[in-house]
C-alpha positions as CSV (number, residue, x, y, z in Angstrom):
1,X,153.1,155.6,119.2
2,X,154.6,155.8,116.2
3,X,158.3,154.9,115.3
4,X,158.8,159.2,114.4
5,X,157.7,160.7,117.8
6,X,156.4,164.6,117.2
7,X,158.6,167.1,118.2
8,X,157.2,169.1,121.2
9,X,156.6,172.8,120.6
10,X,158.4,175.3,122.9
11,X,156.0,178.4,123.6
12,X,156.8,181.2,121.8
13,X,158.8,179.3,118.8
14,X,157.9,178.7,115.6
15,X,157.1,174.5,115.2
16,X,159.8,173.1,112.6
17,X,159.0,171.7,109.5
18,X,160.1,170.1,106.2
19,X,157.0,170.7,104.5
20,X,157.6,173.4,101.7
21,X,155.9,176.5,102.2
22,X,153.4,177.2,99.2
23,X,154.1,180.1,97.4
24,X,152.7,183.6,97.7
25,X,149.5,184.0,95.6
26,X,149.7,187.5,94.1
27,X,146.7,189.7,95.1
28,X,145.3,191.1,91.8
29,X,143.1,194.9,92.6
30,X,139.7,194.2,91.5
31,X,140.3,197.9,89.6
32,X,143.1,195.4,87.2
33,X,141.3,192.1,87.1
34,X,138.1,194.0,85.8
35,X,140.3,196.1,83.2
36,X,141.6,192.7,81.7
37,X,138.8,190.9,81.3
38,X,137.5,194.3,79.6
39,X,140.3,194.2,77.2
40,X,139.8,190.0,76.8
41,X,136.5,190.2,75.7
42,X,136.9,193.4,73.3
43,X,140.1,191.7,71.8
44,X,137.7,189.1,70.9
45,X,134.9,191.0,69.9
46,X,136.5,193.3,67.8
47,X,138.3,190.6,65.8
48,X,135.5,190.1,63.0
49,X,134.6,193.6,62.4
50,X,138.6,194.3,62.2
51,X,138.9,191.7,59.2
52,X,135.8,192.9,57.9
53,X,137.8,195.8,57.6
54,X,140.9,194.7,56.2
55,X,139.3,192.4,53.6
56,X,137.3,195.1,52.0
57,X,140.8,197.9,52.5
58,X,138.8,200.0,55.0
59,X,139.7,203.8,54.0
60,X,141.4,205.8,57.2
61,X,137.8,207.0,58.6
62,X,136.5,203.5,58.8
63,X,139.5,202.4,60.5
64,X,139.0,205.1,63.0
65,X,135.7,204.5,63.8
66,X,136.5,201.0,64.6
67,X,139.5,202.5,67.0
68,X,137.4,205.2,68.6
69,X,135.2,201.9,69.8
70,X,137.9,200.3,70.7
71,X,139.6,203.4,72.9
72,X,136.1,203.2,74.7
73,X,135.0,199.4,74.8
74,X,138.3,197.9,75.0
75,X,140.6,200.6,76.8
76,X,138.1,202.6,79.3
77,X,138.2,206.2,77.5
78,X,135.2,208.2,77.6
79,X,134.4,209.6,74.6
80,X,133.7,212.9,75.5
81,X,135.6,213.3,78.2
82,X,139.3,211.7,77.7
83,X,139.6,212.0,73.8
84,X,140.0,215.1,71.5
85,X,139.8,214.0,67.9
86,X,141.3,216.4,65.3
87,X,143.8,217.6,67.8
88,X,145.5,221.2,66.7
89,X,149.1,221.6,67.0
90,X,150.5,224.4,65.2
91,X,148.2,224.3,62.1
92,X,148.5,220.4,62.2
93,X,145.8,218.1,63.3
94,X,146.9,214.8,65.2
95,X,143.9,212.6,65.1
96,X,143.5,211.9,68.9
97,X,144.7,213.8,71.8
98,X,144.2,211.3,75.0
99,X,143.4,213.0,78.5
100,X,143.3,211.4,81.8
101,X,142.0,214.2,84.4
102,X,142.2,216.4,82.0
103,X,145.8,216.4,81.6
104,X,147.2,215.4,78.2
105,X,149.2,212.3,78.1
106,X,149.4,211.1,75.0
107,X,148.6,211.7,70.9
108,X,147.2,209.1,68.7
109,X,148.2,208.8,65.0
110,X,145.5,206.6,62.9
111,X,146.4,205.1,59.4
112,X,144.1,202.8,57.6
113,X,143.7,198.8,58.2
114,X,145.6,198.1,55.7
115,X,148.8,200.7,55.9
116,X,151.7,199.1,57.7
117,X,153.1,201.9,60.1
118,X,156.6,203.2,59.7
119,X,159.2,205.4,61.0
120,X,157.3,208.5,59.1
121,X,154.3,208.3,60.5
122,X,156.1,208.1,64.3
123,X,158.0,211.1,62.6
124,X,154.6,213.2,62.0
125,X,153.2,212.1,65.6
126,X,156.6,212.7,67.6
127,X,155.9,216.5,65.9
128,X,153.1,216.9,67.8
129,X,154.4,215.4,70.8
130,X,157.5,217.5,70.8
131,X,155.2,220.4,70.1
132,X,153.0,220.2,73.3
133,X,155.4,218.5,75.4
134,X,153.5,215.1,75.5
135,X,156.1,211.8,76.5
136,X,153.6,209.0,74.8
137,X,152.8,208.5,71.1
138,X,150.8,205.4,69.9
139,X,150.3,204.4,66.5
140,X,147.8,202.3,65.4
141,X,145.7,201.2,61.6
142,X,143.4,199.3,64.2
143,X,145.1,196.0,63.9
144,X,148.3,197.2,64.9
145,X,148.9,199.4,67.9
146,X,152.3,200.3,69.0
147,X,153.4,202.8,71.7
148,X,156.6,204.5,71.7
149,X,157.9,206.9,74.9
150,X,159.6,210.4,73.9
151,X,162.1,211.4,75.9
152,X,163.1,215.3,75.4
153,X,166.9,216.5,74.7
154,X,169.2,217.0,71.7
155,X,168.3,214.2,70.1
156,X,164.8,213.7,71.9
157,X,164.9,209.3,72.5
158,X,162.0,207.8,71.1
159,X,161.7,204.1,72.5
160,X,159.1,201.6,71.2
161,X,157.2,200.7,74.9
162,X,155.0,197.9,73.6
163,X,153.5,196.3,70.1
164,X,150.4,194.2,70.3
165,X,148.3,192.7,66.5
166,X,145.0,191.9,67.3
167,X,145.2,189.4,64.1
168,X,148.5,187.6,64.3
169,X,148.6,184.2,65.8
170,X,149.6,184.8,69.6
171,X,147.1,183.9,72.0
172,X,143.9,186.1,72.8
173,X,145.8,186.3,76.8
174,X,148.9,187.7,75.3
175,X,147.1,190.5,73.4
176,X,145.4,191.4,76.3
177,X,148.3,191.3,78.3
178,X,150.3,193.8,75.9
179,X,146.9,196.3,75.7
180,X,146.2,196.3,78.9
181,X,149.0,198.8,79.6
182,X,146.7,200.8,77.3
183,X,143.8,200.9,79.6
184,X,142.9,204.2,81.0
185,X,143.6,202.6,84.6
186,X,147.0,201.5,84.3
187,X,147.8,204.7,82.0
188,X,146.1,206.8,85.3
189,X,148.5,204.8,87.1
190,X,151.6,204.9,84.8
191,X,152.1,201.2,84.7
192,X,153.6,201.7,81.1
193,X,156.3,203.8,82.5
194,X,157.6,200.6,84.4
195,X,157.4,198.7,81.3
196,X,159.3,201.5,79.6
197,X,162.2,201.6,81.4
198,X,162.1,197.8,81.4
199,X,162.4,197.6,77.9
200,X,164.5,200.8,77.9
201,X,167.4,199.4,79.7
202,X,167.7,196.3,78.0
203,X,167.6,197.7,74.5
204,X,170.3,196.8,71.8
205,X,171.4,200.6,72.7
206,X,171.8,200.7,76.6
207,X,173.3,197.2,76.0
208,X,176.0,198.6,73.8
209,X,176.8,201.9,75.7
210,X,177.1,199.4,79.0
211,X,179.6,197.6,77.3
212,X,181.2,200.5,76.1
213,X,181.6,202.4,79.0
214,X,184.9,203.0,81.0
215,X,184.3,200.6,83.7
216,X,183.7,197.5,81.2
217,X,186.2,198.4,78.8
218,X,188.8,198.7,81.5
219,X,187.6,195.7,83.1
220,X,188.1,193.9,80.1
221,X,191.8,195.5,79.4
222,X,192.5,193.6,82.6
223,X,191.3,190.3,81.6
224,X,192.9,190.2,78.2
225,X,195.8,190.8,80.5
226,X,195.4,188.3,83.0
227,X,195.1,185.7,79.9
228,X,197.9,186.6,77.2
229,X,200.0,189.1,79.6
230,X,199.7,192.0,77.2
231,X,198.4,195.4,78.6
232,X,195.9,196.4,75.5
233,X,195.1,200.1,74.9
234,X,191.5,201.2,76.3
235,X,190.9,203.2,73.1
236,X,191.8,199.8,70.9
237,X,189.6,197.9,72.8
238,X,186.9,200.3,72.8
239,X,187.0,200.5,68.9
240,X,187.3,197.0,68.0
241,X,184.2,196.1,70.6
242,X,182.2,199.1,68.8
243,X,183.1,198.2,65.2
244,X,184.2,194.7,64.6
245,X,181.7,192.9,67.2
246,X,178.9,195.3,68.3
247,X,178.7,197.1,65.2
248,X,177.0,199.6,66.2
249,X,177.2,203.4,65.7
250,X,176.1,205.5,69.4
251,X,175.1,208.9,68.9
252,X,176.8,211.6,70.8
């Protein structure tokens, strides 16, 4: 025998071991796994015709051409069925209205390849979304697609939900990863909602207004206290957090 004799197993127990346990392989739906590899291989085959686009400055009807392919090959939309081009909203016209069984989730605003997207054109498409009571809003000159989540009130919060350039330098994976939260499956299955709120609650602003609320800011009276022995004034502290080191101005 052996010097380390194996330990007898009592019925009904689990054996010991020191051996690690592997770790949990995550189980992928086939539904996902065939959406990315979708968005891979458009991601890849798009990238040509894109620059194509860009180096000869593409006017806005070539560039949504290109998009309306890539809605379909890249992102699972049906043509017919799940986009509305030309989109009326009280006398305006938002380029795309998305539906997923036939309910509409989203507007698309197009500008050409070579227009950077600002904070007016996410101005003109929030109109429409406001208008028909629509949370998602994606912009996009075909290189550049950016979604942004609307929620309604007095301001209505607009928050940027993800950002993916088919032409920058990150890996082919990455992009994919990003647009896949695009797809008509995981839109179906409001996946980008998740990311959303992710990205939602640790935004520069819900980092600030945690910070600022009563609980920190008396939590911090109390430690200022505990190390000089002087009782500050909440309303100081408040202040001076706000306007000397987060510098930031909240709305109401």
């Amino acid at each position: 025998m052996s010097e380390q004799a194996a330990q007898p197993v009592v019925e009904g127990e689990a054996p010991t071991s020191t051996a690690r346990k592997a770790p949990a392989v995550k189980v992928v739906p086939k539904w996902e796994s065939d959406a990315r590899s979708r968005v891979r291989a458009a991601v890849r085959r798009f990238n040509k015709p894109l620059n194509d686009l860009v180096v000869r400055d593409a006017n806005e009807g070539d560039t949504r051409l290109l998009i309306t392919d890539f809605l379909c090959e890249a992102l699972g939309y049906d043509k017919y069925e799940d986009l509305t081009t030309e989109y009326q909203v009280k006398g305006e016209f938002a380029d795309y209205g998305v539906r997923i069984d036939k309910q509409l989730v989203a507007f698309i605003e197009v500008k050409r390849c070579s227009q950077k997207l600002t904070a007016k054109h996410l101005r003109q498409v929030q109109m429409y979304a406001v208008n028909e009571g629509v949370e998602w809003m994606i912009l996009s000159n075909g290189q550049v697609w950016r979604a942004y989540h609307m929620t309604p009130g007095l301001p209505v919060a607009i928050d940027l939900a993800l950002e993916a350039d088919l032409l920058d330098e990150s890996s082919l994976a990455s992009k994919a990863d990003v647009l896949f939260y695009l797809t008509k499956e995981a839109f179906k299955r409001r996946l980008i909602d998740d990311l959303w709120k992710a990205r939602a609650a640790t935004s520069p602003r819900s980092l600030a207004q945690a910070l600022l609320s009563e609980t920190v800011i008396d939590a911090v009276r109390k430690e200022l206290r505990r190390q000089t022995g002087y009782n500050a004034d909440v309303v100081e502290i408040h202040r001076i957090l706000r306007d000397e080191i987060l510098q930031v101005t909240l709305s109401p």
